[in-house]
C-alpha positions as CSV (number, residue, x, y, z in Angstrom):
1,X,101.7,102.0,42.0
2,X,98.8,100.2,43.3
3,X,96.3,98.0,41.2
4,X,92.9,99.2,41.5
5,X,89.4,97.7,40.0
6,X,86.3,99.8,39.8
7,X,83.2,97.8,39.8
8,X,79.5,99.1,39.6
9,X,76.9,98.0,37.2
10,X,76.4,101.0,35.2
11,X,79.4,101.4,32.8
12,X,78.5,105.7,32.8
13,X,79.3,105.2,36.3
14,X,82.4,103.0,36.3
15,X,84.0,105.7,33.7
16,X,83.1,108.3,35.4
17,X,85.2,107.2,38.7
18,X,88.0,106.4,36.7
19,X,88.6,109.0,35.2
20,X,87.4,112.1,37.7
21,X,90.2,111.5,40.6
22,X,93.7,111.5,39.5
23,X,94.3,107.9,41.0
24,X,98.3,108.0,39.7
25,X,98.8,111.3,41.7
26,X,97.9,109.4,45.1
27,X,99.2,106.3,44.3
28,X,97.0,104.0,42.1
29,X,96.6,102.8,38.8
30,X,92.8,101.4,37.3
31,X,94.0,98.3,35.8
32,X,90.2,97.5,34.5
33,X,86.5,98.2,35.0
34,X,83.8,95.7,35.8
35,X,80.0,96.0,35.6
36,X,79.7,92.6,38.1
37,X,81.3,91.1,40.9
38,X,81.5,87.6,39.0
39,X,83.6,89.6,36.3
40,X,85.9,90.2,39.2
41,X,86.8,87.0,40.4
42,X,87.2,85.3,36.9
43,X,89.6,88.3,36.6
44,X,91.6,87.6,39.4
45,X,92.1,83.6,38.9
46,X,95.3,85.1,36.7
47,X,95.7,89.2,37.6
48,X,97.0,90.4,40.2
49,X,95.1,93.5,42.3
50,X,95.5,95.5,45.4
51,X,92.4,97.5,45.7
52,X,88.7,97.1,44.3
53,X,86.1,99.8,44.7
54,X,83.0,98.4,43.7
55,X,79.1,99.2,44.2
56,X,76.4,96.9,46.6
57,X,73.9,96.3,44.3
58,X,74.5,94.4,41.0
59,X,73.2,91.5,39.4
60,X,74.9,88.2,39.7
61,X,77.6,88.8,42.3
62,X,76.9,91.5,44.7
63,X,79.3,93.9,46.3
64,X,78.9,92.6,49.3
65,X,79.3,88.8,48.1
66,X,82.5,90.0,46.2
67,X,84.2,91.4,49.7
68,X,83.5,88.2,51.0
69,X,84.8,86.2,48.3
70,X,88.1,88.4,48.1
71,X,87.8,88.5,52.6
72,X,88.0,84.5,52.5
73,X,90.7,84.2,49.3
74,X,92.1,87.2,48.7
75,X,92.6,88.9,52.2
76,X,95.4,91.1,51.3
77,X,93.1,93.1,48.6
78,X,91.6,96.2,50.0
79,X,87.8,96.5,49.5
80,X,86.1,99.9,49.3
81,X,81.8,99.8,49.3
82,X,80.0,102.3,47.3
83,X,75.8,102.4,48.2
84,X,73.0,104.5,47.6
85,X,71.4,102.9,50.2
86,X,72.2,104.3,54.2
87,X,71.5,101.2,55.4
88,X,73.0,99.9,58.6
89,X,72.6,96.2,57.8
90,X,74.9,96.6,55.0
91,X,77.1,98.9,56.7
92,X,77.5,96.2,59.4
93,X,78.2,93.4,57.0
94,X,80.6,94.6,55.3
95,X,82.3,94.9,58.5
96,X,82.5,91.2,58.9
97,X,84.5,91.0,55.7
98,X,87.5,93.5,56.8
99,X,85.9,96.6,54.2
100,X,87.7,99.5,54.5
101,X,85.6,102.2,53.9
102,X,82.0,102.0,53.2
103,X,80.9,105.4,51.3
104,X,77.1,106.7,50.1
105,X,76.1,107.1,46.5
106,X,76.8,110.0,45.4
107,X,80.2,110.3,46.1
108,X,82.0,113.7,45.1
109,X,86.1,113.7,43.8
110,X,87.3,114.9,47.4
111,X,85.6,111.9,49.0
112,X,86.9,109.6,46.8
113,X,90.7,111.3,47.0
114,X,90.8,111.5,50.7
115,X,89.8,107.9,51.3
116,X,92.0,106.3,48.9
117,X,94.9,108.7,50.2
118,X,94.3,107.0,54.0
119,X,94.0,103.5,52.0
120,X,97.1,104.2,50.5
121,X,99.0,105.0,53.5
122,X,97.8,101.8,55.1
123,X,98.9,99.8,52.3
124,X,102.9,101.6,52.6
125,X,102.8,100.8,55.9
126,X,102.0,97.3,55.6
127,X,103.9,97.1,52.2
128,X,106.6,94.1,52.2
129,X,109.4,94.6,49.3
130,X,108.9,92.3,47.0
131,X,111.6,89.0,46.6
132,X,113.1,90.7,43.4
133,X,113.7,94.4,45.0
134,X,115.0,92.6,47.6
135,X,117.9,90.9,45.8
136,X,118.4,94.0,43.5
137,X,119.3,96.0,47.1
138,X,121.6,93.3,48.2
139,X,123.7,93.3,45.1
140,X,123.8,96.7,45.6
141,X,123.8,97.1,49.4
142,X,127.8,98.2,49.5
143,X,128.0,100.8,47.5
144,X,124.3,102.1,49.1
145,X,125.2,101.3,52.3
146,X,128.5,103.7,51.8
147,X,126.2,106.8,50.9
148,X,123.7,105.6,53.6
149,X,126.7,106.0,56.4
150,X,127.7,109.6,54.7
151,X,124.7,110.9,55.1
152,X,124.3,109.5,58.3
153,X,127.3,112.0,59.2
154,X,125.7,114.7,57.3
155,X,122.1,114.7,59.0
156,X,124.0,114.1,62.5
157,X,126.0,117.4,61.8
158,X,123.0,119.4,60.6
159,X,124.8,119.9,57.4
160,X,122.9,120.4,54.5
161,X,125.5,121.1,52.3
162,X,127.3,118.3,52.2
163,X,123.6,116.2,51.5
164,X,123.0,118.1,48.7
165,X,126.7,116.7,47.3
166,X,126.0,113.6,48.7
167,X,123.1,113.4,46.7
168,X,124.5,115.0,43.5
169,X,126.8,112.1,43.5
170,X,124.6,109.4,43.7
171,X,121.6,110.6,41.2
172,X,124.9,111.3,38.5
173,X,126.0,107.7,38.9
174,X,122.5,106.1,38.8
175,X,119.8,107.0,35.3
176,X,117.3,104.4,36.0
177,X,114.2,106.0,37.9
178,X,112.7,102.8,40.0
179,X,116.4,101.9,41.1
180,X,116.9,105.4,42.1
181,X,113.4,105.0,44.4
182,X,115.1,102.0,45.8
183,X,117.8,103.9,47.1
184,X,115.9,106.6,48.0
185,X,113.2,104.3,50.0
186,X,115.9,102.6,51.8
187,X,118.2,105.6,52.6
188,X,115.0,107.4,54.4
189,X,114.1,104.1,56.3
190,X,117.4,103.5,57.9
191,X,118.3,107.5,58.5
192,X,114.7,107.8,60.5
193,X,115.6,104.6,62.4
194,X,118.1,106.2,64.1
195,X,115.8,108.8,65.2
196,X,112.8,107.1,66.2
197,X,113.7,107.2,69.9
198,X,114.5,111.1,70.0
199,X,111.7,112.6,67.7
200,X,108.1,113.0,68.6
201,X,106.0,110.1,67.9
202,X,103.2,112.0,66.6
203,X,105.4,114.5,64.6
204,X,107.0,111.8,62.7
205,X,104.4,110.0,62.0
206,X,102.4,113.2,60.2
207,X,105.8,113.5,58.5
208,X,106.1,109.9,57.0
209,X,102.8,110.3,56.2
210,X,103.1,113.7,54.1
211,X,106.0,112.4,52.3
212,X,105.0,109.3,51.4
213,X,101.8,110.6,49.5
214,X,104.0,113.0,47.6
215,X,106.9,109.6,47.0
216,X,103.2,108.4,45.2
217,X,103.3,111.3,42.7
218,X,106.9,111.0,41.6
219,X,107.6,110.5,38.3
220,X,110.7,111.4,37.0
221,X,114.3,111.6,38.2
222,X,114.5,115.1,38.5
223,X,111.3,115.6,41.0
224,X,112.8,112.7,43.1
225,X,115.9,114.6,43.7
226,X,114.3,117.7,44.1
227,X,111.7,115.7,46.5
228,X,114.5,114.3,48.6
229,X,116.3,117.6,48.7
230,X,113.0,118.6,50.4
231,X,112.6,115.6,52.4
232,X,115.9,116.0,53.8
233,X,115.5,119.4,54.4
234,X,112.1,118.5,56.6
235,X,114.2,116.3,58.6
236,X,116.8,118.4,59.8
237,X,114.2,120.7,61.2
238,X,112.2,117.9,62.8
239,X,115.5,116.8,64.3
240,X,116.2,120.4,65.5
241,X,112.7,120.8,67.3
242,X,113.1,117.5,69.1
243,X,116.7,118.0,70.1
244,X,115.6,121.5,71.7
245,X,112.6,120.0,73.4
246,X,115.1,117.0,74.6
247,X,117.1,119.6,75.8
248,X,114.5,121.9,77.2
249,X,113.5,119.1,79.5
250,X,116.6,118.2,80.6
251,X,117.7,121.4,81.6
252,X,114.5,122.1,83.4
253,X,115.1,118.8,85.1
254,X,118.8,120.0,86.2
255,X,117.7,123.2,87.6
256,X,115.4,121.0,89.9
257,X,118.8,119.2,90.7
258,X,120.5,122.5,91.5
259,X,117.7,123.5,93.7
260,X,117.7,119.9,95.4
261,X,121.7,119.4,95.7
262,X,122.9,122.9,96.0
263,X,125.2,122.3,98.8
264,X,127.1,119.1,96.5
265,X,129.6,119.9,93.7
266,X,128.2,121.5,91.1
267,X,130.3,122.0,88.5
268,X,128.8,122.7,84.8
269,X,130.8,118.9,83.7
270,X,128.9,117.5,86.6
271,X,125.4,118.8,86.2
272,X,126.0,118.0,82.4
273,X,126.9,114.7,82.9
274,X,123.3,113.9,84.7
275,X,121.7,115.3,82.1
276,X,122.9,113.4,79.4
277,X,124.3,116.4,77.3
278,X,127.6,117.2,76.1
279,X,128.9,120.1,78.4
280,X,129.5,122.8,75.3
281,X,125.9,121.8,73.9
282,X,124.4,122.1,78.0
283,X,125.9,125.5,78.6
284,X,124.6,126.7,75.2
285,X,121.1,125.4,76.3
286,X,120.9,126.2,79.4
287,X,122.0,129.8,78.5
288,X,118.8,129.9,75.9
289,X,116.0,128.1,78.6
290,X,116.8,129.9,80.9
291,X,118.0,133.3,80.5
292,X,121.1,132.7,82.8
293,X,124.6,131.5,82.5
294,X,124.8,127.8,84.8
295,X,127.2,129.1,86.8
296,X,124.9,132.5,88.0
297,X,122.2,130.4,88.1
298,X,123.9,127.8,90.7
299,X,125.3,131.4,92.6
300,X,121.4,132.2,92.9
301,X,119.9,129.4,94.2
302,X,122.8,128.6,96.9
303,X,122.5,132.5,98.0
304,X,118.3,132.3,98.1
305,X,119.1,129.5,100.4
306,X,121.3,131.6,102.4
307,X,119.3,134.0,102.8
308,X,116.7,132.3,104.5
309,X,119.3,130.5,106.7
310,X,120.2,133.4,107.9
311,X,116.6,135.1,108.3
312,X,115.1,131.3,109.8
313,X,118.0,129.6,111.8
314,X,120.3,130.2,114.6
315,X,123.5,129.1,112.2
316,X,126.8,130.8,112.6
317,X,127.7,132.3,108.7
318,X,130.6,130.0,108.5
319,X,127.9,127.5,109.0
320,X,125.4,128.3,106.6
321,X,128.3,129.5,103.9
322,X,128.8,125.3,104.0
323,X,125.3,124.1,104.1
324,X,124.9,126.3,100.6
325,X,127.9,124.7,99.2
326,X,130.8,126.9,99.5
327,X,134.5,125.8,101.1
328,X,135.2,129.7,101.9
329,X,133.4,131.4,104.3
330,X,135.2,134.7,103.0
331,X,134.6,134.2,99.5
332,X,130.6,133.6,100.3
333,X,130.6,136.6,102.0
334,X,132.0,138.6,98.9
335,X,129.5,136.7,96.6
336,X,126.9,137.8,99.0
337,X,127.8,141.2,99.0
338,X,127.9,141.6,95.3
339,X,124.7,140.7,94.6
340,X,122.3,141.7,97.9
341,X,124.5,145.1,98.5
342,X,125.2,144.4,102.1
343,X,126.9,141.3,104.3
344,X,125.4,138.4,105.3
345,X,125.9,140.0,109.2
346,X,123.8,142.6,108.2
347,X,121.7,141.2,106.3
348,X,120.3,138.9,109.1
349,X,120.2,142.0,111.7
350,X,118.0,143.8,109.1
351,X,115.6,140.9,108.1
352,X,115.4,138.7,110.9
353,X,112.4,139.5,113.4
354,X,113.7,138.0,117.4
């Protein structure tokens, strides 16, 4: 949970914004109200705070003079402008400071939810544990590192089953909530690092991002299982419609190999080796792409070719029956007859114009 300040002159107005958005359920706690910018930076000479939403105008300190007092000494706390003023010299000042939002008076709950839900985000993504989580993971790193590698297996074979026990086991063995986010924190970190090269860049990113304002809201053991249970879940389909577009690409790019090198072995363990896939997995998917089995769709493009051989060129049939990849001339001509209807002879004497 993230520490936030709420500074504005008029104390209706401080209360008010503390107490219309739900801060906890996207990830932030009002530690205290201020009606000043000096009261702020007394206050932080012994407190700790990650965020500060404060008004422009006020007295003594202004906004403004606050973001750059916390911009020159406090550069990791997040500074959020509220003004009733439209006024693009302020606008561009507060740029020089490193503000992260800069929002008109009067703002309504959605505004204030949906910029602090971004503002959030940035701050997870930035986030370094701190030294004392740190140490609390190594102690326990072999026994988390032991469920990390079994559902490593489980996610790899799709199997959602086995998770779910996975999971079972390790929220029975562990009551305390925060140590349980830990695990959980770490786990999805180094599961998605083993996916970052296969899954979509854009994908993933809207699904770390949905997840991780919904990690914010957590607050009990139960809704992290259930929320992981989900979060797993997510993932396996993610995985699924990446694997599938790998895999659609690659078969497209070994049809264009087939058409290119139909005259070289082309055997499924061949063509499947090129393309990176397990044979059983490239059969499957090349079956589902594109509507034929590899082995008619190698017969189809080496007889297209044949055809034209034999409509465009002077070539003998035992001639062209190599040039499209076949060792027997007979066995061509029986292939060729099963799926034109007539031989390649007659074929040419039908189609070719002299």
């Amino acid at each position: 949970m993230y520490k936030l300040a709420i500074v504005d002159d008029d104390p209706t107005i401080c209360n008010h914004m503390s107490k219309t958005v739900d801060w906890n359920s996207i990830g932030f706690e009002v530690v205290k109200t201020f009606n000043d910018g000096s009261q702020v930076i007394d206050y932080l000479q012994n407190n700790p705070l990650d965020c500060i939403l404060t008004d422009i105008k006020m007295i003594k300190v202004s906004g403004l003079e606050l973001a750059k007092y916390i911009y020159e000494n406090y550069p990791h706390i997040k500074v959020v402008l509220l003004s009733g003023y439209q006024e693009f010299n302020y606008a561009k000042e507060s740029l020089k400071y490193n503000v992260c939002s800069y929002l008109l008076k009067p703002t309504n709950v959605d505004e204030l939810t949906n910029t602090f839900q971004e503002l959030y985000m940035k701050l997870e993504r930035n986030r370094k544990p701190a030294p004392q989580k740190i140490e609390h993971l190594i102690k326990l790193s072999k026994e988390l590192e032991s469920y990390v590698q079994k559902l490593k297996v489980a996610v790899n074979g799709s199997n959602m089953s086995s998770i779910k026990q996975i999971m079972a086991e390790l929220f029975d063995q562990n009551d305390d909530f925060d140590t349980l986010k830990s695990y959980m924190e770490y786990i999805m970190i180094n599961i998605l690092k083993d996916y970052e090269k296969s899954l979509d860049s854009e994908a993933a990113h809207r699904f770390t991002e949905e997840f991780g304002l919904k990690m914010a809201s957590l607050r009990n053991k139960l809704s992290l299982y259930h929320y992981m249970i989900e979060w797993f879940e997510a993932l396996l389909l993610l995985i699924a419609d990446a694997m599938a577009d790998n895999a659609s690409r690659a078969i497209r790019k070994a049809q264009d190999y087939i058409r290119n090198n139909y005259s070289s072995d082309l055997s499924l363990i061949t063509v499947a080796g090129i393309s990176h896939l397990e044979p059983k997995y490239f059969s499957k998917m090349f079956k589902k792409v594109t509507g034929q089995n590899f082995i008619d769709f190698v017969i189809s493009c080496r007889l297209e070719k044949a055809k034209k051989l034999l409509v465009e060129s002077d070539k003998k049939v035992n001639e062209i029956s190599t040039l499209v990849g076949y060792s027997s001339t007979r066995f061509f001509a029986k292939q060729f007859n099963e799926h034109y209807g007539t031989t390649p002879v007659k074929y040419r004497k039908l189609f070719r114009k002299d």
